[in-house]
N, C-alpha and C positions, 0 to 999 in steps of 0.2 A: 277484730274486724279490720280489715283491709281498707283503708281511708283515699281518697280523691287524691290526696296530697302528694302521698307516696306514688302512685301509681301515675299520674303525670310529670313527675319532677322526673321520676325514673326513667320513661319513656322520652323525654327531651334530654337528657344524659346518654341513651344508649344511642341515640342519633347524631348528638354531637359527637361523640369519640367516637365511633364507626365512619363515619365520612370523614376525618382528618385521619385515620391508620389508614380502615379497610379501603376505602373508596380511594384514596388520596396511591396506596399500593397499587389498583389496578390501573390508573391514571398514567401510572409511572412505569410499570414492567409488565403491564399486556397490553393497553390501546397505544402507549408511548406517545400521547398527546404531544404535537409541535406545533406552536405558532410562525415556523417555516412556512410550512405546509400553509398555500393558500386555499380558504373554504368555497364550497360550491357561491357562498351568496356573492364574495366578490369576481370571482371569473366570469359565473355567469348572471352579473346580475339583469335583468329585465323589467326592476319596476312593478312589477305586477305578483309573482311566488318568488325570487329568489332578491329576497331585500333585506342587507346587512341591519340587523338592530343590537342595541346597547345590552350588555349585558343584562342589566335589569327588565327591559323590559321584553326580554326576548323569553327571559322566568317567567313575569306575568305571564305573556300567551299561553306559552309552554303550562304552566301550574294551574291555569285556570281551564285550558283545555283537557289535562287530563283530570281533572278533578272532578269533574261534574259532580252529578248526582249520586255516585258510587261510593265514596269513600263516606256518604253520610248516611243514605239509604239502606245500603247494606249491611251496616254494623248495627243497625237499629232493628232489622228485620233479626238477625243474628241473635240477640238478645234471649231468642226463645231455651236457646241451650244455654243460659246463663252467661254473666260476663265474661268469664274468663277465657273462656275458647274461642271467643271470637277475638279478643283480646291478643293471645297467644298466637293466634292463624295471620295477625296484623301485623304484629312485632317479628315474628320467623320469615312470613314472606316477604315483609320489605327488603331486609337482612340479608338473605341466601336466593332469592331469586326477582323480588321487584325489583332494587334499585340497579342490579346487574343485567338485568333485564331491559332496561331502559334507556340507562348508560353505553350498552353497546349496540343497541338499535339503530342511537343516534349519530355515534360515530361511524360504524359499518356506513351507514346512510352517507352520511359525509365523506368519507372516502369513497363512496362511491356517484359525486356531483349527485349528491341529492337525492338520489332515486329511493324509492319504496323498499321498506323489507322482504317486501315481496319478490322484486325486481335480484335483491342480490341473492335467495334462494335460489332465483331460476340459476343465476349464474355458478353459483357454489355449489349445488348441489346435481338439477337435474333439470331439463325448461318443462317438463311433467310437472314436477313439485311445483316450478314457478306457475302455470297455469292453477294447480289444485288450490294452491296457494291465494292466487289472485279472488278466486269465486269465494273462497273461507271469509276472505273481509271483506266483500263486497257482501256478503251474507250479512256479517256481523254489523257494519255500517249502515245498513236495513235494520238492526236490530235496535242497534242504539238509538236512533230517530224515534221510532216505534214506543221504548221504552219512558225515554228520558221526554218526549210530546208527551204520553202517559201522566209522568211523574208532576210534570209544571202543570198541564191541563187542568189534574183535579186540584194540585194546590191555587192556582189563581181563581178557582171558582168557588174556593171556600174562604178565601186571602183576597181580596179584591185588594186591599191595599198594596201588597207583594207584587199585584201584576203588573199596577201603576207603576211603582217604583221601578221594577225591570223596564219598564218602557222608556221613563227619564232616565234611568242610566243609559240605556243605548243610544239617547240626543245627546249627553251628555258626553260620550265617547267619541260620537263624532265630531264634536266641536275639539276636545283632545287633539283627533287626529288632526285637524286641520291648523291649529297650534303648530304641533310639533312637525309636521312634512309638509305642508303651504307655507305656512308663514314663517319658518324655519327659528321658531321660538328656541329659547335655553329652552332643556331638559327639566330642570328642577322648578323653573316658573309657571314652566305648563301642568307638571304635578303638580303644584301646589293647586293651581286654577280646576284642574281637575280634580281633584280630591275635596276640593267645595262644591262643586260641581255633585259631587257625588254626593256628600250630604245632606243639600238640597235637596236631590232626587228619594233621599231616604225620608225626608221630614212631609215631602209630597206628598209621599205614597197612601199612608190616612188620611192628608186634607181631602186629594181629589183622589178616590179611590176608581179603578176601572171594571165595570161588571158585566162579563161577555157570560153566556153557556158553556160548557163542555166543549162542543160541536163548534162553535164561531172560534175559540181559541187554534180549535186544529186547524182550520180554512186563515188566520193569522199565524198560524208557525208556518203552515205549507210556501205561504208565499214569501218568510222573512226570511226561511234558510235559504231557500233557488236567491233572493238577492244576497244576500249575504256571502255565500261560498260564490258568486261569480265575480263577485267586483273586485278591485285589487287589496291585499289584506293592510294595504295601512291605511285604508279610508276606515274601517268600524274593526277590522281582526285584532290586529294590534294594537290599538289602542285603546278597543275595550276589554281586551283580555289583560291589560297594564292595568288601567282600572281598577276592573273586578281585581285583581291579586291583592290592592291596596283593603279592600270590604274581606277577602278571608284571611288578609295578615289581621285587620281589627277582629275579626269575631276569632281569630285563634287566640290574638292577646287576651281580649276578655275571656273567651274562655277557660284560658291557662289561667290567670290571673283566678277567676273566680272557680275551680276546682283545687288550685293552691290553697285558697285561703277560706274555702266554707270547712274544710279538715271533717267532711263531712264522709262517713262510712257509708259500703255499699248497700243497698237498700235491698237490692235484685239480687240473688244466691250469686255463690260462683256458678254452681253448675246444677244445673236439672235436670235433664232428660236425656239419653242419646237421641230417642227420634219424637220429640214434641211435634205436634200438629203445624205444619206449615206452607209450603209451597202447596198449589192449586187444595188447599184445606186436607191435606195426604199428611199422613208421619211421615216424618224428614229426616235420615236417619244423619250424623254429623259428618260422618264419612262415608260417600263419598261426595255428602249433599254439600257443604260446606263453599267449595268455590263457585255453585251456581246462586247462593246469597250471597258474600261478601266479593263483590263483581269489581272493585276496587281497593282501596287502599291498604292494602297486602301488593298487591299486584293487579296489574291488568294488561292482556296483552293490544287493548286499542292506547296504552301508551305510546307502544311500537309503531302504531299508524303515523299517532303526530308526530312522534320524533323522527319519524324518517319522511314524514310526511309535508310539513310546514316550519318546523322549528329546526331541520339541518339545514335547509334553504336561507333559512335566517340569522344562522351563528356566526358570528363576524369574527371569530379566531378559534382554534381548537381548543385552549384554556379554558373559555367557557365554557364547554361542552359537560363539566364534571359537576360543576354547579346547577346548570339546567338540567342535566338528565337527570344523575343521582341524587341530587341532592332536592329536585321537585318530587321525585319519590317519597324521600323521606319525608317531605313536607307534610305530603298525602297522608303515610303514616300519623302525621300528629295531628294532624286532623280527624282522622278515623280515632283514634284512642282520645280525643276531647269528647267525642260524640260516647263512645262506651264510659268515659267516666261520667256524664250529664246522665245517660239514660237508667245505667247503672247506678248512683246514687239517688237520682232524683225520679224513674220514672213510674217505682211503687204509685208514690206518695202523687204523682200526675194522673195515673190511673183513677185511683181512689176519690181524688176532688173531681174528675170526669165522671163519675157512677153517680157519686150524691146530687152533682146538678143534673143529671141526666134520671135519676130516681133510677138505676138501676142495680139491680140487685147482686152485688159485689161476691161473688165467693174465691175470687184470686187472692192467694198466699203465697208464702215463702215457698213452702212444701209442695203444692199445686201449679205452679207458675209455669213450669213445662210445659205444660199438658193445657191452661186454661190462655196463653198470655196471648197468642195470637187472636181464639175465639173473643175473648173480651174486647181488644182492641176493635176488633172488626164492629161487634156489635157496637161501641160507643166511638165510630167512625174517626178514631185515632189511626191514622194509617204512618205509616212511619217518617213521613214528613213531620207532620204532625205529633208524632211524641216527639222527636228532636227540638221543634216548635220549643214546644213546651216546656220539655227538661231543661234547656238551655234556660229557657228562660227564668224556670223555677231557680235554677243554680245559680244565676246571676244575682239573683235577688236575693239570694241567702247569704250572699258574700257582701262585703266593703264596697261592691259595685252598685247595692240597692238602691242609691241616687238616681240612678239610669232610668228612664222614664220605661215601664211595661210593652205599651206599644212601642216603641224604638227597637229595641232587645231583639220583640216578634219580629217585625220588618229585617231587621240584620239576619237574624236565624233564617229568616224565610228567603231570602236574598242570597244567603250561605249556599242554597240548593236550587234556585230558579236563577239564577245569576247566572251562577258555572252549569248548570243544564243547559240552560241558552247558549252559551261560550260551545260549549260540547256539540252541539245538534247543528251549528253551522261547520265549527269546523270537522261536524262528521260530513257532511256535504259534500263539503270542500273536498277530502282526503275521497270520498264517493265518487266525485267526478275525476280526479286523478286517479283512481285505480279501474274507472272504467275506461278511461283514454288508453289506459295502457293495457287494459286487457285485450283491448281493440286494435291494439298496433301492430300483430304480427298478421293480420287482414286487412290490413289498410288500403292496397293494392286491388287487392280482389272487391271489396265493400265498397272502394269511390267514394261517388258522391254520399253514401249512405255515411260513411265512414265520419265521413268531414262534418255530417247530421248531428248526428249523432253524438262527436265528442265537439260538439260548439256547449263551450263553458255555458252555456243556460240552460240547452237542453240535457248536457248531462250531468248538471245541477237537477234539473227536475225531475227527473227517473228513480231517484230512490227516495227524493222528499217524496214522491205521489205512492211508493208501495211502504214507505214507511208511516205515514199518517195515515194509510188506510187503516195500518194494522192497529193502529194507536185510538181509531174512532172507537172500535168494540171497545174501549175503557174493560180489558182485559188483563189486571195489573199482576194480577198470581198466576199468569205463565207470561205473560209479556217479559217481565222480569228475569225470570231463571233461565229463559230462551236467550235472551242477551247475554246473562252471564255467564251462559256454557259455551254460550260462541266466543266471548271475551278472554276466557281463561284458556279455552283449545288454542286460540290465537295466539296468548303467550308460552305456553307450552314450547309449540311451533317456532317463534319468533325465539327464543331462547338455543333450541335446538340451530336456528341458523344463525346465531352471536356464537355459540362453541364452533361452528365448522370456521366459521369468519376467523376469529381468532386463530384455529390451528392451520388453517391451508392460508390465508392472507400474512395475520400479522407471525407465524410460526413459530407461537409460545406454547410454550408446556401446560399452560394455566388455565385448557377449556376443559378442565370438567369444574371448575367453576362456573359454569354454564350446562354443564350436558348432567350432570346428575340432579339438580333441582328440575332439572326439566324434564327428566324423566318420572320422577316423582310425579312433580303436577298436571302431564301429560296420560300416566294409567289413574290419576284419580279422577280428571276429567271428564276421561272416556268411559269410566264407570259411570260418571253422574250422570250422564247425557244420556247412557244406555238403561239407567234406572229411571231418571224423569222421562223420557220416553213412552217408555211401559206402564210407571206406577201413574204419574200427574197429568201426562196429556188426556188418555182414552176418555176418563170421566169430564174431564173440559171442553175434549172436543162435542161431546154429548148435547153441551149448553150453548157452545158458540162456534157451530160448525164451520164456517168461511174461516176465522180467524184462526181459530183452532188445528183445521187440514193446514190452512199455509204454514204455520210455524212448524208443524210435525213435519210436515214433507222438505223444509228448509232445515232440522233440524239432522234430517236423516242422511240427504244433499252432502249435509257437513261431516257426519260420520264415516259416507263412503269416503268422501276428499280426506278425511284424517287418516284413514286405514293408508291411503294412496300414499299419503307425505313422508309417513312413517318408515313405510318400506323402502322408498326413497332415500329417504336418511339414514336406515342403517346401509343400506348399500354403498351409499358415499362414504362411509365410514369404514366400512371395510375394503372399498377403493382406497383408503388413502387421503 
């Protein structure tokens, strides 16, 4: 049997020597990083989006924003086809198309003052694609609000103390901020004040717990993302995205730490089923279903948003650049394979103490686990927040860590995914109202005063918080979900395919099908999955939740045409030359 031990030791081994060769190789002989080369944040900086931060805590943002709820979410949901495929899909995509992925999002971005991935397809490719392009993530950044409002909603209404404790940490960032860029405090004093700060806010969370409905939490996310993505990002962006990175470097260490040392064997098979019962209650077949579950920590292409989005704006030397892009990738990654070792050793035996206190009548096995693991869950209202919850917590406790007080563990675990969801859903805003500015800019003339309306930072803040929390009200989480991660994944496909043109028409290396063949790959698996959830998972959903249900298929379908568009676009650039 295949033990925690191995398979995390291993996994933090193939990370470290891969970003010191491979990453360290691309760095050097195709982006050819120079700290010559001045960055967008100091030419232009403004105070407001292009504001030089430290390296460190330019990661946080960066790591906490791409992280959200995906790299935990997903691998948990994934579980249904057994450990090791989702495992394998983790470790390959970081590898060969996440962290190159990411990596040259952020530089293209940077070389090009900041602008959008978006922005440099118009330029490199075709201003077609740049338009098809622009609506693709303005789709998907509808999506991710949608989802990830979903994701926190129901866990703060079953976690009341989770929701508290998200709340202190956000006072607790702002006083951060104001530390470190008012009162222009050290660096490391203000961390340390903040990182008590933080614990505080953790040890709060079950004194003074916060108990809103479903419904009230969405009417408080609607209105924290519009402030949030408007104000400038080192009053609350940066400095609670520094923060939070501090809460999942601790719940990685515990976690590493306590799957090291429980030497505990996997519980959950490697593998069950091709198509076990899952997305909208359908057989899910692993290919081509696969990247509409694990929506992150493999890859993601709303990495591409941030890194070209707020964190090239922010990068104070290109040096940086290999550490923040690539190497929060990888991070992602060990994140995602902490959560597949916890669920997978520990989430039998989580199931099983959930039945007996719940009196229900257990018949999930080893042998059955495909076919029964989602249904059970559902029925014993484990949703995948929730088993991570739990696993985590079980694993903690089975290790040298069992000191750790139970509720603490929970509030960390649950912080692990309402933290960085939060972190996520403003700076999806944020990146929302910059890609509407700019979709709106070649009308600017012609629109006026609508124009000026329109892209004023609050109102177009508000235009996608208001269509993304509608979507998220129907608490619709088995297409909410796969609807974001088909858009997530088309995006990086997309985003990939324009780091290979960047590379061979910009930097003129020989080294972009390092880019063009993983993206081709995850680009016809995509559009298989999009074109099979489509057909097989919406019709029966929309059936139940009409409104909800047309918007995403018709947003879904939006994105199909736009992808067929990009496509053609792109090989033609490519056979232009």
């Amino acid at each position: 049997m295949v033990s925690s031990t191995l398979i995390i030791v291993g996994g933090f081994l193939i990370y470290i020597i891969l970003y010191f060769t491979y990453g360290k190789k691309i760095e050097r002989d195709v982006v050819r990083a120079s700290d010559d080369l001045q960055t967008p944040s100091q030419r232009l900086y403004d105070g407001v989006d292009y504001v030089p931060a430290h390296k460190a805590v330019l990661f946080g943002h960066h790591f906490a924003s791409i992280a959200g709820a995906g790299p935990l979410v997903g691998p948990a949901m994934a579980m249904c086809w057994g450990w090791l495929p989702g495992l394998l899909w983790v470790w390959l995509g970081n590898i060969f198309i996440g962290s190159i992925h990411d990596y040259l999002a952020l530089m293209a971005s940077v070389r090009y003052d900041g602008k959008s991935v978006q922005f440099v397809a118009s330029d490199l490719i075709s201003k077609r694609t740049g338009r098809s392009f622009y609506y693709l993530v303005f789709f998907l950044l509808i999506l991710v609000v949608a989802a990830f409002s979903n994701v926190i909603g129901t866990m703060f209404v079953k976690n009341p103390a989770i929701g508290a404790a998200s709340i202190y940490m956000t006072l607790a960032a702002i006083i951060l901020g104001v530390l470190i860029y008012r009162l222009k405090w050290n660096l490391t004093l203000s961390t340390v004040i903040g990182i008590i700060l933080m614990v505080i806010a953790i040890w709060l969370g079950p004194k003074w717990p916060v108990t809103l409905s479903y419904e009230l939490w969405m009417v408080v996310f609607f209105f924290y993302i519009i402030i949030a993505a408007a104000i400038p990002v080192n009053v609350l962006l940066q400095p609670r995205d520094y923060l939070n990175s501090f809460l999942l470097y601790l719940g990685i260490v515990i976690g590493f730490l306590a799957a090291v040392f429980t030497f505990r064997g996997m519980e959950v098979p490697a593998w069950s089923t091709f198509s076990p019962v899952l997305l909208g209650n359908q057989p899910t077949p692993f290919w081509p279903a696969i990247p509409l579950v694990i929506a992150c920590g493999a890859l993601s292409g709303f990495h591409s948003l941030v890194a070209s989005g707020t964190s090239s704006k922010q990068l104070a030397k290109e040096s940086d650049g290999l550490f923040v892009g690539y190497g929060g990738m990888f991070t992602e990654g060990m994140l995602s394979t902490t959560i597949i070792v916890a669920i997978g050793g520990f989430g039998y035996s989580v199931i099983k103490a959930e039945a007996a206190k719940a009196a229900y009548n257990l018949t999930l096995t080893a042998e059955n686990w495909g076919a029964l693991y989602t249904t059970t869950t559902n029925a014993l209202k484990l949703s995948p927040p929730n088993m991570i919850i739990e696993s985590f917590t079980a694993m903690t406790a089975a290790s040298f860590l069992s000191f750790i007080p139970t509720t603490i563990v929970k509030v960390i675990a649950g912080l692990w995914i309402s933290a960085f969801a939060l972190t996520t859903l403003d700076t999806t805003n944020r990146l929302a109202r910059y890609c509407l500015t700019e979709m709106l800019t070649p009308a600017k003339e012609a629109l006026g005063s609508v124009y000026e309306f329109v892209t004023n930072r609050w109102i177009a803040s508000l235009i996608p918080a208001a269509i993304g929390i509608y979507l998220a009200w129907s608490k619709q989480f088995s297409i909410l979900w796969p609807s974001f991660s088909a858009a997530n994944q088309l995006i990086a496909s997309i985003a990939l395919m324009t780091g290979a043109v960047y590379v061979a028409k910009k930097l003129k290396s020989r080294f972009s099908a390092i880019a063009i063949a993983p993206a081709w790959f995850l680009w016809v698996t995509v559009t298989c999955g999009i074109i099979w959830f489509m057909a097989v998972v919406m019709p029966p959903s929309i059936a139940k939740t009409p409104g909800a249900g047309w918007t995403l298929q018709a947003i879904m379908a939006i994105m199909l045409i736009l992808n067929i568009i990009f496509i053609v676009d792109f090989v033609k650039s490519r056979k232009n030359g």
